[in-house]
C-alpha positions as CSV (number, residue, x, y, z in Angstrom):
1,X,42.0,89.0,-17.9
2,X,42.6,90.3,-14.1
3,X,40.1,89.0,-11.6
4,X,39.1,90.9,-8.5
5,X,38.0,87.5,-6.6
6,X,36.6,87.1,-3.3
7,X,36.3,84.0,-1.0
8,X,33.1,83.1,1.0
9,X,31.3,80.5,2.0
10,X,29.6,78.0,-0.2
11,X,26.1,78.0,-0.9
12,X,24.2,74.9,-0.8
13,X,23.9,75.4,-4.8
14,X,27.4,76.3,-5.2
15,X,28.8,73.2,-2.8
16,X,26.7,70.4,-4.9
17,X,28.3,72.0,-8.2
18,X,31.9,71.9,-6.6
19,X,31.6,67.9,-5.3
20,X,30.8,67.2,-9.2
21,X,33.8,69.0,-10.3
22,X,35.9,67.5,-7.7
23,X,35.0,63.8,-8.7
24,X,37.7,61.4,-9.1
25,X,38.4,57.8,-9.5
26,X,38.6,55.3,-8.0
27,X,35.0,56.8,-6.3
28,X,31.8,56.4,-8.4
29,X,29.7,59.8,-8.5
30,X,27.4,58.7,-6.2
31,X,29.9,57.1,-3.4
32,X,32.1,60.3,-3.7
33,X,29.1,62.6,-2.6
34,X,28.4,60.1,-0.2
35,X,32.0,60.4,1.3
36,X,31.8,64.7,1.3
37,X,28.4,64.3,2.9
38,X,29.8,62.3,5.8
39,X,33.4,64.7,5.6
40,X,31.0,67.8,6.2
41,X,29.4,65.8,9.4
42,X,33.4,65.4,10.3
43,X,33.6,69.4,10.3
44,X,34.8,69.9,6.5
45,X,33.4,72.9,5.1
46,X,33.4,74.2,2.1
47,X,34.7,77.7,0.3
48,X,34.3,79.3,-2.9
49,X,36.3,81.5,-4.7
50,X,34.1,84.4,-6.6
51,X,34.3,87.1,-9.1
52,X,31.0,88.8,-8.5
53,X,30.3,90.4,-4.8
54,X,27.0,89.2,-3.4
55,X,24.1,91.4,-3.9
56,X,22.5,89.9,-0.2
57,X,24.2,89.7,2.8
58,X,26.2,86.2,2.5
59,X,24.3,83.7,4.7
60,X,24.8,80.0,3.8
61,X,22.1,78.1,2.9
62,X,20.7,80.8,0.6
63,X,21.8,80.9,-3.0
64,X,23.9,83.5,-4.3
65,X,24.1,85.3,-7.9
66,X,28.1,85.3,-8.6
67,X,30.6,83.8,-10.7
68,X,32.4,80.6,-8.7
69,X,35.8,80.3,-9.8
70,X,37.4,77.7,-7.9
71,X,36.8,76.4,-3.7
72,X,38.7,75.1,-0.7
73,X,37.9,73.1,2.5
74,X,38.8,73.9,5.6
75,X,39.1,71.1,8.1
76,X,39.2,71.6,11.9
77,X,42.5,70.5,14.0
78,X,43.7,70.8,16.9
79,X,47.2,71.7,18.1
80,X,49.7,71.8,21.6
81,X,51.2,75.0,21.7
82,X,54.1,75.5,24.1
83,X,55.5,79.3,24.9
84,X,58.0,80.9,27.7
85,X,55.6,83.1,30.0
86,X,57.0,86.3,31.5
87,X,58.1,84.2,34.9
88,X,60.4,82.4,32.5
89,X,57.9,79.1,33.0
90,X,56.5,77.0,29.6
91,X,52.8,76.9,28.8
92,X,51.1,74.4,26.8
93,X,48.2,75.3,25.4
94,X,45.5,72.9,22.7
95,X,44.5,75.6,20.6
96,X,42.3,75.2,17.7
97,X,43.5,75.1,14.4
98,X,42.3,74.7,10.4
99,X,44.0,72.7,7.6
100,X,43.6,74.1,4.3
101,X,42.7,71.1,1.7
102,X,41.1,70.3,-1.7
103,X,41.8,73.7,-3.2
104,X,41.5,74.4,-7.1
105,X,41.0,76.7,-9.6
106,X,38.1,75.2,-12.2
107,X,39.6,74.7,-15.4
108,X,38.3,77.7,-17.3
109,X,39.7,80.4,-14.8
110,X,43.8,78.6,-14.8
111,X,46.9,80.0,-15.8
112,X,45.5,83.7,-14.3
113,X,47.1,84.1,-10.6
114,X,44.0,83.3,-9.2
115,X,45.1,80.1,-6.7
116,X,48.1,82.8,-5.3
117,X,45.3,85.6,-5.0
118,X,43.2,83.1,-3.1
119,X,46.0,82.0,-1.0
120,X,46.5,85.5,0.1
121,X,43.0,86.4,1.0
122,X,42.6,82.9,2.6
123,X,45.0,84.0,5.1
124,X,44.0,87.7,5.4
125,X,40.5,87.2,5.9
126,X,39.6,83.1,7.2
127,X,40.7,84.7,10.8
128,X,37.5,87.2,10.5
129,X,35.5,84.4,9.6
130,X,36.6,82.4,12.5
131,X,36.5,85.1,14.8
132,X,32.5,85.9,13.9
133,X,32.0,82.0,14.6
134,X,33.8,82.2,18.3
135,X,36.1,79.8,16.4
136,X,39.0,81.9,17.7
137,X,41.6,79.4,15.3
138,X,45.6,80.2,16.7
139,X,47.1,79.0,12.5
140,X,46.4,78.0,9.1
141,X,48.5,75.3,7.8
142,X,48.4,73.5,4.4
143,X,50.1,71.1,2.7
144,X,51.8,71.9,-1.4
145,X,50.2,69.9,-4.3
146,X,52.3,72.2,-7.0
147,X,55.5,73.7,-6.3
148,X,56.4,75.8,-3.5
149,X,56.6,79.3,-5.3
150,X,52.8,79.2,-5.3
151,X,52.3,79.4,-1.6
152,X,54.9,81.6,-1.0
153,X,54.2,84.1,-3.2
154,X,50.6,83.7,-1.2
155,X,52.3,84.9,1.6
156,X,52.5,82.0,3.7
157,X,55.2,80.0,5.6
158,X,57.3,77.3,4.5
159,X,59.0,74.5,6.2
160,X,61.3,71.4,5.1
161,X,59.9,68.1,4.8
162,X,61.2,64.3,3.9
163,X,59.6,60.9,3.3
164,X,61.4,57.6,3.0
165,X,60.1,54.1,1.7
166,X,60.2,50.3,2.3
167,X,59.7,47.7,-0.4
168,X,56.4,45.6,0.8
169,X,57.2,41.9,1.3
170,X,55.4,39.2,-0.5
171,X,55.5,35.4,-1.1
172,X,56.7,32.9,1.6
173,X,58.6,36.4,3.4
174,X,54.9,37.2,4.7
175,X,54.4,34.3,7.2
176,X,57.7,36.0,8.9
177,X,56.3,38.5,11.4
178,X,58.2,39.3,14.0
179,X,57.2,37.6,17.3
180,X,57.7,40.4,19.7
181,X,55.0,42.3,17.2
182,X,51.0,43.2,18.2
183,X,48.9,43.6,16.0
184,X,46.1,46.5,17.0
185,X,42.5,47.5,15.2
186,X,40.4,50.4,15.1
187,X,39.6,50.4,18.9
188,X,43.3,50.8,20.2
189,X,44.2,53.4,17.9
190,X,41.9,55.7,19.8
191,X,43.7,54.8,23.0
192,X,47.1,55.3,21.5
193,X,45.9,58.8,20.1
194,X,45.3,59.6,23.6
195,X,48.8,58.8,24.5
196,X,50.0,60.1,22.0
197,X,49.0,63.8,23.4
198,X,50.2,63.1,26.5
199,X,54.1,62.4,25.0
200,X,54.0,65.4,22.6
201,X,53.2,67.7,26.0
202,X,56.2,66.3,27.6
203,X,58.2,66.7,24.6
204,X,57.2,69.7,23.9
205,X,58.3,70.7,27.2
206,X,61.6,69.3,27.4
207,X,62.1,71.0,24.2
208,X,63.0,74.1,26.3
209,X,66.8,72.8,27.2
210,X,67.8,76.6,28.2
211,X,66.5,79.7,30.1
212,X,67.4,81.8,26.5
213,X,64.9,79.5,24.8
214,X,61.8,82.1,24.3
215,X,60.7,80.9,20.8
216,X,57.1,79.7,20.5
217,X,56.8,75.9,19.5
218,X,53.7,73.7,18.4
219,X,52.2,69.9,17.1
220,X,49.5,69.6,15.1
221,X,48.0,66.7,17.1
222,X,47.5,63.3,15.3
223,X,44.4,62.8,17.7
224,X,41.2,60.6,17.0
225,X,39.4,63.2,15.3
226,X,42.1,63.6,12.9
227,X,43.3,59.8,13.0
228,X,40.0,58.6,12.8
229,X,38.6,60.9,9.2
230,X,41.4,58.9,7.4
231,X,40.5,55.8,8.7
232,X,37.0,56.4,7.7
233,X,37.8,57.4,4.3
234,X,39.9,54.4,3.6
235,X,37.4,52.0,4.6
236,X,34.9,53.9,2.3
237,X,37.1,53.5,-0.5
238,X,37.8,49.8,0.3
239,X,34.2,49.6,-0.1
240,X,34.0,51.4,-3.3
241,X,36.9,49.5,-4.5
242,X,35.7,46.2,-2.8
243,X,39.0,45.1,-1.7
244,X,37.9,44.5,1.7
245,X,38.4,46.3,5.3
246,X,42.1,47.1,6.8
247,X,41.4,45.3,10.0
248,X,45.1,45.7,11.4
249,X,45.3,49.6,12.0
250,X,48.6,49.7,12.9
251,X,51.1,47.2,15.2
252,X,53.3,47.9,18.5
253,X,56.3,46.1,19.6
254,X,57.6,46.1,24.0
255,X,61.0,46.3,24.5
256,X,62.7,46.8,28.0
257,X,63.5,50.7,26.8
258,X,59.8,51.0,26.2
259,X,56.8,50.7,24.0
260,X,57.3,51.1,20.3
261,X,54.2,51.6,17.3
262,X,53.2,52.8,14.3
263,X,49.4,53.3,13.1
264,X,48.6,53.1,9.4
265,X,46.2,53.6,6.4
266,X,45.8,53.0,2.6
267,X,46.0,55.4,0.6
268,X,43.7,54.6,-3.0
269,X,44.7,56.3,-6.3
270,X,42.9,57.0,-9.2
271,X,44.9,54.5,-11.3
272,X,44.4,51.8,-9.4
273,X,47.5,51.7,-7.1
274,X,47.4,51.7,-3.6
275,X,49.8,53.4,-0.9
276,X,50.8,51.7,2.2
277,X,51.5,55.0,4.3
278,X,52.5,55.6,7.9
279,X,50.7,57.5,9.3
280,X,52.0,58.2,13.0
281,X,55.4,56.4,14.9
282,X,55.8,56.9,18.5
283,X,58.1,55.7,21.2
284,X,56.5,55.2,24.8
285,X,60.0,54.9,26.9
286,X,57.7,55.3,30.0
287,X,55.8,52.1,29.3
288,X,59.5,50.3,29.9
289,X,59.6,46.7,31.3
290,X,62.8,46.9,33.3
291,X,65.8,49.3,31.7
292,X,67.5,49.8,35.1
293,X,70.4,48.5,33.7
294,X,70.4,49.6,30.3
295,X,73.0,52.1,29.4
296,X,71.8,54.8,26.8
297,X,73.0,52.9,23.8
298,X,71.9,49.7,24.7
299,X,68.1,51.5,25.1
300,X,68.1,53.3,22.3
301,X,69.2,49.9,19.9
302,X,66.3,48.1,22.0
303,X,64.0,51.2,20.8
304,X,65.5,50.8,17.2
305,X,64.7,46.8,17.3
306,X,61.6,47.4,18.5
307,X,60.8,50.0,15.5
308,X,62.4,47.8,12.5
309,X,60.7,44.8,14.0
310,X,56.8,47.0,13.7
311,X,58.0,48.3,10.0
312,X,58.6,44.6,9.3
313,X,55.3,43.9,10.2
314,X,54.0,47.2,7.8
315,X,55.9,45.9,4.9
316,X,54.0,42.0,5.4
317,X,50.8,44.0,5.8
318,X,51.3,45.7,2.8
319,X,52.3,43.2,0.7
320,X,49.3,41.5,1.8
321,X,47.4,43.8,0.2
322,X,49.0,44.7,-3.2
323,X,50.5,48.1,-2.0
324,X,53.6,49.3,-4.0
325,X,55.2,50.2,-1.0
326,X,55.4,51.6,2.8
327,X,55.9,55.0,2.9
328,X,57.1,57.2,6.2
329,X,56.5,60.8,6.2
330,X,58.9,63.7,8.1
331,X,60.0,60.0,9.8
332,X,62.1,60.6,12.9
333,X,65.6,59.5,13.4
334,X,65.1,56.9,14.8
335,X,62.3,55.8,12.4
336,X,65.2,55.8,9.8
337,X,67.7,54.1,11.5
338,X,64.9,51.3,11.8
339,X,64.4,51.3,8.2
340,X,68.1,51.1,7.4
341,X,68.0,47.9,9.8
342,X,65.7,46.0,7.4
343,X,67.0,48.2,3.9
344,X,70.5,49.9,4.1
345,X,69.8,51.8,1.7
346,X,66.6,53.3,2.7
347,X,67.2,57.3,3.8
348,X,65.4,60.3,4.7
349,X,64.4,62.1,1.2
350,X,63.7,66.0,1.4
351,X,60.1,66.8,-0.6
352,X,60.8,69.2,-3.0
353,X,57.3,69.8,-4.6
354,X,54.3,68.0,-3.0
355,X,53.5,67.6,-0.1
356,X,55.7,70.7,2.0
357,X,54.2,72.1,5.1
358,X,53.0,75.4,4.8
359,X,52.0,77.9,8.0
360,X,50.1,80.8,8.4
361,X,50.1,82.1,11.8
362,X,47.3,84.5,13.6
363,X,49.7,83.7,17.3
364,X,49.0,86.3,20.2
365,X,51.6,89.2,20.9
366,X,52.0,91.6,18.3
367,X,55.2,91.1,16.7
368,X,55.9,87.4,17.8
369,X,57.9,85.7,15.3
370,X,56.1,82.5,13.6
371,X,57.0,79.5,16.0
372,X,58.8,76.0,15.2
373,X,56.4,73.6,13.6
374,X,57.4,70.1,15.4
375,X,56.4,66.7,14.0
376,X,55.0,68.2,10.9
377,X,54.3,65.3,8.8
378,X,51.0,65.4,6.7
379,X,48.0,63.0,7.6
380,X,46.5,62.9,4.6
381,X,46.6,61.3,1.1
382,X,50.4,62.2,-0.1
């Protein structure tokens, strides 16, 4: 059977019905409302997909007659945008921004096309939407949970991704954290979040190493917003779960090239395991003790120190707390080369199925090809 579906927003009706499809483990019913409750405070709302057209002008909070066939979220981001104005000088811009999340199809309306229909209208019509709300959103960007064919044959954008892992440490190896290593909680990672802007503006404008260099580039910015909804969903869970708060949020390590850390989260599954993910790396050479007479190798292996000596301190944590591993996402160069430092054999894995970046882009001129998507790792549960 072909479907004619539509997408709108969801009614208060519709939304409660959706949350008690979407039910997982490890949440009980009542703590996973609880968590979408406080998500739509965070900004999260929620979309259906529909057979029937409305027979009222769609206003949510009123109740609508018409078949729901599946839903998404949208979550508002942010993002640095960097382009080559007509005086040949580089802009950056904070845009806003919306990641597409939690879609499905419920179960009696698979195997018809409908997610790639949705897909398309998603990214035909959410810019109308937004536009009506003074939203004025630059992109759409999601991240794959099937294969990539679906998205593309939605119409949308793809781009390469990797991941690499550490084995956690456990037994008497735990007691060895490195001693140039800080531990940080909750209340640093906002600061760092801040600073963390600031260095993807200055990359993003070095990143223009020629006068020829006209091609739009942007970051989806790991800021507190962002930073802080996965924080807040892991502690939830750890108190679902009772398995007790992630104090440590992340660690940092000074070196005389610079400042060196990594922030991360747990990530729960529904059989019981529990990721140990990375969620951010960054290197702060400006925050440099004394490098005046470094040469560029000899800063660059004090950056690499610096960074094996923090994922050391990621595996103890983990292993700490029962994780099956530590996992990097789109990691760096340099992220890798600290990883090989503690596991030769760890690498940089391309993602062939979950978990690929895909882009939708609204941009300005008419005509502008889609930009280069920088640092676009996934914060999220993958």
């Amino acid at each position: 059977m072909s479907y004619d579906i539509q997408i709108g927003l969801a009614t208060p009706r519709e939304e409660a019905d959706i949350r008690r499809r979407r039910h997982r483990p490890p949440y009980s019913l009542e703590s996973f409302l609880e968590w979408e409750e406080e998500a739509a405070a965070r900004g999260a709302t929620q979309w259906v997909m529909y057979n029937e057209p409305p027979t009222t002008p769609e206003i949510k909070g009123h109740d609508i007659d018409r078949t729901v066939m599946g839903s998404f979220q949208t979550i508002p981001r942010r993002a640095l945008v960097a382009s080559r104005r007509a005086d040949g000088q580089v802009q950056v811009d904070k845009v806003p921004c919306s990641l597409i999340q939690a879609m499905f199809v419920f179960e009696e309306f698979r195997r018809q096309g409908l997610a790639a229909k949705a897909l398309r209208l998603i990214k035909d019509q959410l810019a109308d939407y937004a536009e009506a709300d003074h939203q004025g959103i630059r992109f759409l960007f999601l991240y794959s949970y099937v294969g990539p064919e679906l998205y593309t044959q939605g119409g949308w954008t793809s781009f390469p991704a990797t991941y690499a892992t550490l084995p956690t440490v456990s037994g008497p190896d735990m007691a060895s954290v490195p001693d140039e290593v800080e531990f940080f909680d909750v209340k640093e990672v906002e600061k760092l979040c801040l600073r963390d802007e600031e260095l993807v503006r200055e990359e993003l404008l070095r990143s223009y190493t020629s006068g020829d260099d006209a091609k739009s580039k942007f970051v989806v910015l790991a800021d507190w917003p962002a930073i802080s909804w996965l924080e807040a969903c892991e502690e939830h869970v750890a108190r679902e779960t009772n398995t007790g708060a992630l104090s440590l949020k992340g660690a940092r390590a000074r070196t005389r090239a610079g400042t060196v850390w990594c922030i991360w989260t747990r990530i729960f599954r529904g059989n019981g395991e529990i990721d140990f993910q990375i969620l951010r790396s960054r290197v702060d050479a400006a925050a440099a003790n004394d490098n005046s007479d470094l040469s560029a190798e000899e800063a660059e292996d004090q950056i690499t120190s610096g960074l094996a000596a923090v994922l050391r301190a990621a595996q103890i944590e983990a292993g700490r707390w029962g994780c099956n591993n530590v996992t990097m996402k789109n990691p760096p160069p340099r992220l890798v080369r600290a990883a090989q430092r503690i596991d030769p054999s760890a690498q940089s894995i391309p993602r062939s199925k979950i978990c690929l970046p895909f882009l939708h882009w609204y941009g300005g001129a008419e005509g502008e090809e889609t930009p280069e998507w920088l640092q676009n790792e996934s914060h999220g549960d993958f």
